[in-house]
C-alpha angles and dihedrals in degrees: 000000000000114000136187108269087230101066122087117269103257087038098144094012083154095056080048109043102029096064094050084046094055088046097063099025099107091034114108097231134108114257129209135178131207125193140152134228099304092070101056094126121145088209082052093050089045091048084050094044092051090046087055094241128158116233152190123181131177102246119212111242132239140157112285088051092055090048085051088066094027094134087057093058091063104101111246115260117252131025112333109243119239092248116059135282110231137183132173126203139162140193135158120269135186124207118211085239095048115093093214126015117258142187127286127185128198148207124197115186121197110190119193101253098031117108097209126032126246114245138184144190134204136188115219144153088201112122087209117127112265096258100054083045099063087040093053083051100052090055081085091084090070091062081050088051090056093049085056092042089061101037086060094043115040090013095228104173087072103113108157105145108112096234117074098216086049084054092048101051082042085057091048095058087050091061090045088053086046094055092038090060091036087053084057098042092055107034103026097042122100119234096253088055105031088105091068109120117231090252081060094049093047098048089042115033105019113033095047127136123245140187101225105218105191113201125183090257108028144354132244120213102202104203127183109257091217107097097024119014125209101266094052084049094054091047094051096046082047088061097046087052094059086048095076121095119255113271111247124235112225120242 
C-alpha cells in the first residue's frame, strides 16, 4: 500500500493488518506480530488480543515507566567494561488510554564511554523470560532487511509517474518482481549460491548480455561463462523444470 508522505506511520493499520488476519484466521498454525513504536495503539493491542496473536510491540518511554526500572539506571559500580552492560526486566503497566494493565519488558544498556544508559520498552503479551522477548522482538530488523534488499535490487522506491494510484499500482509490480526473484532465489538456487542477494541475481543471472544464433530448426542463446558458468546454468534450469506441475491425463 502506497501512502501520502505526510500521514503518521501506522496510519490504516486496519486496511493493512485485517485482511492478512482474515486470511489466516481458520489455518492451524501460531500467529505473532511484530511492530515498533508506531504501533503502539491500545485498539490495535485489543484487535491482536481478540485474534488470538502473539505480540510484541516497542513501546514509547515516560516517566512512570522509567520510575518502574529505576534500580537498572543507576550506573554499575566499578570500570565499564568494553561489552555492554545489559539487564532485562518486566512488569505490568496500564496506560490511561488502555482499558486493562499488560506486560512491559524492558531492556536497559549501559556502553563503556556513554554517560546515560539506553534503554527500551515493549508491550507484549508474550510469558517468555525478558531476555528471549526482547530477542523475539529484535527479529523485526530482518523484515527491515528485506525493505532495504528490495529497495537496492528492483529500486522500488522509484516512483516517478504524476498520478498517485498510477504510483501505487507501480509499487505493486515492484513487489511482484521482488517475490518473483525471491521465488528463484529460494526454490531454483542451488545450495552453494542460495546466499546471493537479489541484486546479485539480478546483475548475474538475469541481466546478463547474449549473442542470439537462429538456425532453421532452433535457436542458441551464447552466453559468457564468467558470472555463471554452464554447469550452474544447467542446475538452476533443472530446478525450474521440476517446478512445473504434473501434466494431467485426460480422462
Amino acid at each position: 500500500m502506497l501512502r501520502n508522505g505526510n500521514v503518521h506511520s501506522a496510519d490504516d493499520w486496519r486496511g493493512v493488518l485485517e485482511p492478512i488476519v482474515a486470511r489466516c484466521r481458520d489455518l492451524d498454525i501460531r500467529r505473532f506480530f511484530r511492530g515498533d513504536a508506531a504501533f503502539a495503539r491500545p485498539e490495535l493491542y485489543e484487535h491482536l488480543e481478540a485474534e488470538g496473536y502473539l505480540y510484541a510491540i516497542r513501546l514509547p518511554g515516560n516517566d512512570v515507566l522509567e520510575r518502574a526500572i529505576e534500580p537498572l539506571l543507576t550506573r554499575p559500580a566499578g570500570r565499564p567494561p568494553n561489552r555492554p552492560v545489559v539487564f532485562y526486566d518486566s512488569f505490568p503497566y496500564q496506560a490511561a488510554s488502555w482499558r486493562k494493565p499488560r506486560r512491559v519488558v524492558a531492556k536497559v544498556e549501559w556502553h563503556a564511554g556513554e554517560l546515560f544508559p539506553r534503554v527500551g520498552f515493549i508491550v507484549t503479551n508474550l510469558r517468555r523470560a525478558p531476555r528471549d522477548a526482547v530477542r523475539f522482538y529484535n527479529q523485526r530488523g530482518t523484515a527491515e532487511r528485506w525493505i532495504k534488499e528490495g529497495k537496492n535490487a528492483v529500486k522500488w522506491t522509484r516512483l516517478s509517474c504524476h498520478d498517485f494510484a498510477d504510483n501505487q499500482v507501480r509499487l505493486q509490480l515492484f513487489a511482484l518482481a521482488y517475490n518473483l526473484g525471491n521465488f528463484l532465489r529460494r526454490l531454483a538456487l542451488p545450495l552453494g549460491v542460495k546466499h546471493w542477494s537479489l541484486t546479485t541475481l539480478r546483475e548475474k543471472l538475469v541481466k546478463i548480455g547474449a549473442k542470439v544464433v537462429t538456425h532453421a530448426r532452433y535457436v542458441i542463446f551464447q552466453m559468457a561463462e564468467v558470472a555463471v558458468p554452464r554447469w550452474l546454468f544447467r542446475v538452476i534450469l533443472e530446478r525450474i523444470r521440476r517446478l512445473r506441475l504434473p501434466e494431467t491425463v485426460p480422462g
